[in-house]
N, C-alpha and C positions, 0 to 999 in steps of 0.2 A: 482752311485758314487756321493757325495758329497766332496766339496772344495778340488777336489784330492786324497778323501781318499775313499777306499771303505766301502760300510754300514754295511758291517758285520761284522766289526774292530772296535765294540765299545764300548769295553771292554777291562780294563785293563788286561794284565795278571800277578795274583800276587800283583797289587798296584807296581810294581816297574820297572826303568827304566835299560838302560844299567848300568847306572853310579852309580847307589845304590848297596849298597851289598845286598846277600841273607841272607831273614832272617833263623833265624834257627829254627827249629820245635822241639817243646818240646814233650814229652812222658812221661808218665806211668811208673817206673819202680820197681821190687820189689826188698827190700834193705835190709839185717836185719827183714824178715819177715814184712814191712812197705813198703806202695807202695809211691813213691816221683816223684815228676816230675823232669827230667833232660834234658839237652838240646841235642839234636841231632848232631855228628859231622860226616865229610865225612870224611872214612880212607882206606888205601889199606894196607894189611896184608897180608906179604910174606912168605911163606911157603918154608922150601927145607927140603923133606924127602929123607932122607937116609937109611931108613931102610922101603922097601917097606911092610911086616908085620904089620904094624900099619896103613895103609890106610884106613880100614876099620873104627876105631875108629876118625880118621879126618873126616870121610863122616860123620858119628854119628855126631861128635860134630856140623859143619859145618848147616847140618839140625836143628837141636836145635833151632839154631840163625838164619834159615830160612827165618824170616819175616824183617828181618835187613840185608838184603844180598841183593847187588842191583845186582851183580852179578862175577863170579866167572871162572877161565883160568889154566889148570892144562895141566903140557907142560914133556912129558918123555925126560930124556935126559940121552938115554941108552950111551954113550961114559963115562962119571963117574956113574952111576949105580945108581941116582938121581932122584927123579921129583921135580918141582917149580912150585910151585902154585900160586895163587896170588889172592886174595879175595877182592872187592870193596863193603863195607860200609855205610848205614846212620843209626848210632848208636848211644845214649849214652856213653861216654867214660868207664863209667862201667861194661858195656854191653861188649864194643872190649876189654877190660882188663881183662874179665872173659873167653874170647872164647881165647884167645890167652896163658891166662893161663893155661887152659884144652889141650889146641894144645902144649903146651910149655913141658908140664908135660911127653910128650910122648917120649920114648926111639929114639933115631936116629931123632928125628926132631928139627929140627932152625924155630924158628918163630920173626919176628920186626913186630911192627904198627909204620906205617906213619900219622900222620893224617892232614889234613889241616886246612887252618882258615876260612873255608867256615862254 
């Protein structure tokens, strides 16, 4: 231990404190056949399937966007003949606008993105 603190704490993590925001991480994306950086937001994307037939095509798309998926809560709620999903995010905005659009497209499903300012 030095002045109180222990020695193996001597490194920042990230360059940031509590009181700073998180920066946001840029990425790679393809747009128009053109790859562009854009900036990474945290989002949770709510799913309620109604029509349990199409689950199969939500797993598909869901994987696709694999690597953007921090992780993922799908909850049966046999009294209305439902399930609710709920997907957590660090994506590009283009990125959660294209998976929810492919999720959106599908017969008997409701999808929203929430996203924050993180």
């Amino acid at each position: 231990m030095q002045n109180g603190k222990n020695s193996n704490d001597n490194t920042k993590r990230n360059n940031t404190t509590q009181n700073e925001p998180l920066r946001k991480e840029t990425v790679r994306v393809e747009q128009n056949n053109e790859k562009i950086a854009a900036e990474c937001r945290i989002c949770v994307i709510s799913i309620i399937v109604s029509d349990l037939s199409v689950a199969e095509q939500i797993n598909a798309a869901l994987s696709a966007y694999g690597e953007y998926i921090i992780g993922r809560m799908g909850v049966p709620y046999k009294q209305k003949n439902v399930s609710v999903i709920s997907v957590a995010l660090d994506a590009p905005v283009e990125v959660t606008n294209a998976l929810t659009g492919k999720i959106g497209k599908l017969s008997g499903v409701y999808v929203k993105a929430l996203f924050g300012k993180i």
